[in-house]
N, C-alpha and C positions, 0 to 999 in steps of 0.2 A: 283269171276271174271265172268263178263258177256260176253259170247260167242253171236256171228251173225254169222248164221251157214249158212243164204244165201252168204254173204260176203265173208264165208271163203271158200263156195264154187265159187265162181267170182274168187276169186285170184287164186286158185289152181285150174284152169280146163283152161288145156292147148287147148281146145276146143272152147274160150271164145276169141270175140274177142274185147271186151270191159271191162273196171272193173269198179269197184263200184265207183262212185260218177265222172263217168266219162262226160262229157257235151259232148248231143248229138242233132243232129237236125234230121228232118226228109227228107227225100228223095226228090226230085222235084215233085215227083206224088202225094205227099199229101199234101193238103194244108192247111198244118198249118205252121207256122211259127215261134215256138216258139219254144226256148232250152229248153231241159228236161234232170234230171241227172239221169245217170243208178242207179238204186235200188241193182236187184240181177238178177242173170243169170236164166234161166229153161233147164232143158234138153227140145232137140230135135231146140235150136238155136233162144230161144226166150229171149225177156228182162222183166223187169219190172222196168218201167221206174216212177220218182216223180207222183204223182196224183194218181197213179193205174192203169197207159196204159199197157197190155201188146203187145208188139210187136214182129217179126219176124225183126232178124240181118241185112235181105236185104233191110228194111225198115229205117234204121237209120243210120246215119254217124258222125264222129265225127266233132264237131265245129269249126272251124276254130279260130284263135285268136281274127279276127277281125268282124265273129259274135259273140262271146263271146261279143266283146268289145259296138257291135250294140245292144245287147242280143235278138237276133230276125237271122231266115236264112237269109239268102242274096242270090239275085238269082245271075245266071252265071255271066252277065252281071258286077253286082255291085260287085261280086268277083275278076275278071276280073283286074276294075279298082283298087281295091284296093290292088295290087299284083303290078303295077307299083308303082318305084319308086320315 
C-alpha cells in the first residue's frame, strides 16, 4: 500500500486550514489570478500549493464556486455581481 504522508498529514492536523486537493486562489495583493490546488500542509502555516509555490495561509483563500466555474479570481466587483440573483 502506498502511503502520502504529506496528505496524511493535511487531513489530521487540526492546525490546517485547508486540505489537500483543495482550490485555492490568491489574495487581492497578489496578482495572480489563477486557481491553484493545495498540495500539502508545512508546519509553522504554510502550503504547497500545484507548480511548487510555497505559500503562507494569509496568502490564499478558498475559490469560490463561481471562480472555480471562471477558473481564474474574480475581483470584488465581479464577485459582487455574481452573488445576485
Amino acid at each position: 500500500m502506498k502511503s502520502n504522508l504529506a496528505q496524511h498529514v493535511i487531513q489530521n492536523n487540526p492546525d490546517a486550514d485547508f486540505s489537500t486537493g483543495d482550490v485555492v486562489v490568491y489574495m487581492n495583493h497578489i496578482k495572480f489570478d489563477d486557481l491553484k490546488t493545495v498540495e500539502a500542509f508545512q508546519p509553522a502555516e504554510y502550503y504547497w500549493l500545484e507548480g511548487g509555490q510555497l505559500v503562507h495561509r494569509t496568502d490564499i483563500q478558498l475559490a469560490s464556486s463561481v471562480e472555480i466555474k471562471a477558473q481564474r479570481r474574480l475581483s470584488a466587483t465581479e464577485l459582487s455581481i455574481a452573488e445576485v440573483p
